[in-house]
VOKEMI-576691 format. One line per field, with one value per residue (C-alpha): residue in three letters; x, y, z. Coordinates in steps of 0.25 Angstrom, whole numbers. Each point is the difference from the previous one (the first is absolute). Layout:
BEGIN
r: (ALA_...)
px: (X_...)
py: (Y_...)
pz: (Z_...)
// end
This chain:
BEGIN
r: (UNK_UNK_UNK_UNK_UNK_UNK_UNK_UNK_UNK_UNK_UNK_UNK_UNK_UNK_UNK_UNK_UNK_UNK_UNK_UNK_UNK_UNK_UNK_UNK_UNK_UNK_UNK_UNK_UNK_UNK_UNK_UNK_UNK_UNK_UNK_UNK_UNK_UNK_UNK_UNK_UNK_UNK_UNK_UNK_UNK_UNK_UNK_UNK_UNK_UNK_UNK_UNK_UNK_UNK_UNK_UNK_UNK_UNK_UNK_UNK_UNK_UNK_UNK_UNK_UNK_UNK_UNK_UNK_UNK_UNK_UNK_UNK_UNK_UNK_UNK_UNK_UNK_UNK_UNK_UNK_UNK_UNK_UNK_UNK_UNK_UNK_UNK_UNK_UNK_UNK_UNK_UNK_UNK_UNK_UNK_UNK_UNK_UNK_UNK_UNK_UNK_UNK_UNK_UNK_UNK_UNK_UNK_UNK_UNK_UNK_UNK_UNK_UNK_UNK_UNK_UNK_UNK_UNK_UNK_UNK_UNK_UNK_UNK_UNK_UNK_UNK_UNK_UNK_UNK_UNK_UNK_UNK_UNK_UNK_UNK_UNK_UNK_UNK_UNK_UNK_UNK_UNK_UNK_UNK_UNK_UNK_UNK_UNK_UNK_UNK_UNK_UNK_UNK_UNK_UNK_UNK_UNK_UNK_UNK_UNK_UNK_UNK_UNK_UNK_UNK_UNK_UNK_UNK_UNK_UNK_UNK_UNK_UNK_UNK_UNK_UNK_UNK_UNK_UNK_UNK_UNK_UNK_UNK_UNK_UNK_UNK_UNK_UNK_UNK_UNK_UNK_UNK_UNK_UNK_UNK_UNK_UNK_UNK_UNK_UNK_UNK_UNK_UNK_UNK_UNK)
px: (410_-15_-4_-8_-6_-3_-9_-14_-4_-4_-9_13_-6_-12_6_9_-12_-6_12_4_16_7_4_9_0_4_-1_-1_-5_-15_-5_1_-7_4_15_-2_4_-9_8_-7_6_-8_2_-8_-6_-2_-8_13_-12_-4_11_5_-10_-4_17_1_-12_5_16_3_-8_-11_7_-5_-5_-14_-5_7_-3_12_-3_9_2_4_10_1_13_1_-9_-15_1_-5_-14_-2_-8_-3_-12_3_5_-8_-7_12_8_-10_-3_15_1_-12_8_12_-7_-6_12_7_-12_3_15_-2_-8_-14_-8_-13_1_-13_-2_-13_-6_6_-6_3_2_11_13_1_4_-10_6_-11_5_-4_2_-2_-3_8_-5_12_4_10_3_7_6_0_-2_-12_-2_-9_-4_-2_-9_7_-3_7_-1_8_-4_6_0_9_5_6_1_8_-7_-2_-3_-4_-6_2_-6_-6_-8_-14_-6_8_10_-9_3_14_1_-8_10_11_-8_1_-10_-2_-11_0_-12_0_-7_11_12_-7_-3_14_7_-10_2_16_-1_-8_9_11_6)
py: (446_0_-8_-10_1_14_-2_-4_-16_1_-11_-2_-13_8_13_-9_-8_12_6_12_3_5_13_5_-1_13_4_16_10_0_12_4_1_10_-6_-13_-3_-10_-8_-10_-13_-1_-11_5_-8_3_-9_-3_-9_13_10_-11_0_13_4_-11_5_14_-3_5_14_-5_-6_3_-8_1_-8_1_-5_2_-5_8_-4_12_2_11_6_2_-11_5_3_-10_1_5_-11_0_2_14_6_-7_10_10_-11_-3_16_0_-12_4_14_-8_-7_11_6_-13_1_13_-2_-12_10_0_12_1_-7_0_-9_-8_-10_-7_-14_-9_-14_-13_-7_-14_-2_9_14_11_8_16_-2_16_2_10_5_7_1_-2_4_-10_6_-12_8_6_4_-9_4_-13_0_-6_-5_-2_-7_1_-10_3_-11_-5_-15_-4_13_6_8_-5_9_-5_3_5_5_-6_8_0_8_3_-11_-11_12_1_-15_-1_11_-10_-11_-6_-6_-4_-1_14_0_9_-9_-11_9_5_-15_-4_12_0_-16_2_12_-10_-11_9_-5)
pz: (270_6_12_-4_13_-3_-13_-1_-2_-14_-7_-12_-6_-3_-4_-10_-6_-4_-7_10_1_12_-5_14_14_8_13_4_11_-6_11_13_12_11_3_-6_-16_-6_-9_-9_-8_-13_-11_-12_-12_-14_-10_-8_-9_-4_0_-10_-10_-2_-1_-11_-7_-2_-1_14_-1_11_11_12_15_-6_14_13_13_13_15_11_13_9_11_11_5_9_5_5_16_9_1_-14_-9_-14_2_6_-12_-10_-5_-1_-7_-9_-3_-4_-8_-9_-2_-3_-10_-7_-3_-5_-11_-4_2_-12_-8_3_1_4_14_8_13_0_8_13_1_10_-2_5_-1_-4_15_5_3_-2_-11_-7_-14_-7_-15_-8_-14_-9_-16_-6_-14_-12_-13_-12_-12_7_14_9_14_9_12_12_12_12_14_13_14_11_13_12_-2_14_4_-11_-10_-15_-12_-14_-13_-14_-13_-13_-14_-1_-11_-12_1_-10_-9_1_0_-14_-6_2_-4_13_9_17_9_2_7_13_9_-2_1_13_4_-1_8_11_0_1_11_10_-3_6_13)
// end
């Protein structure tokens, strides 16, 4: 059983008003750093609204977490030695948790992963935060193949002195396609996929 006071606070009326699931809540040794594991609590999000929709539409043949969003909140052991602040290994920690994401990208399937811009933005409660884009594709086989454009965001901030991660992915271009081929329709539109992650990553406390 996770510790609560080990997982991230989580805005959950918003995440349930806007039809994201809790797909799982794990815990494990993300990386390390010299002698120290980093192990990170992560609950993840799927838009369930979604999923639903496009697995009904086609009988079961596309059911996949289409959107995702997770927020981790990571634990040192053992603990840093006195004298060492977050602040100290921030850069290192957030080196290590952009790798770990790309490779969660590619580990779901997407090919393709660049790194793009880092932007530089706050919390709801005011925590300076490094949000970094990620491009990638992902390919669909429905009777055709579709290759969907994905974008991807990771920010990385201390809370109170423990460090936070969040983020997640969404389609761009070629997923009004899909959609249509289903007889389907969302508000696929990039900016307001990209609007509602980056709204939920700052809501993270």
């Amino acid at each position: 059983m996770v510790d609560p006071d080990e997982t991230p606070d989580l805005p959950t009326e918003r995440l349930e008003a806007g039809g994201w699931a809790h797909a799982e809540t794990t815990t494990e040794t993300l990386f390390g750093l010299s002698t120290i594991r980093v192990v990170g609590t992560t609950v993840l999000y799927e838009d369930g609204e979604l999923r639903a929709r496009l697995r009904e539409a086609t009988d079961g043949d596309l059911d996949a977490p289409w959107r995702f969003f997770f927020a981790t909140q990571l634990d040192f052991r053992p603990p840093l030695a006195p004298g060492i602040g977050p602040a100290a290994i921030l850069p290192t920690v957030t080196m290590e948790a952009r790798r770990t994401f790309t490779s969660d990208l590619r580990d779901r399937g997407f090919r393709n992963v660049d790194r793009g811009r880092t932007q530089r933005t706050r919390t709801r409660s005011g925590e300076r935060l490094r949000l970094t884009k990620y491009t990638a594709r992902y390919a669909v086989e429905w009777k055709e193949r579709y290759d969907l454009d994905i974008e991807g965001w990771i920010g990385v901030w201390v809370r109170r002195g423990t460090f936070r991660l969040a983020g997640g992915a969404y389609p761009t271009r070629g997923f009004d396609e899909l959609l249509a081929a289903v007889d389907e329709e969302a508000p696929t539109d990039p900016r307001e996929y990209r609007g509602d992650l980056l709204d939920l990553v700052r809501a993270v406390e």
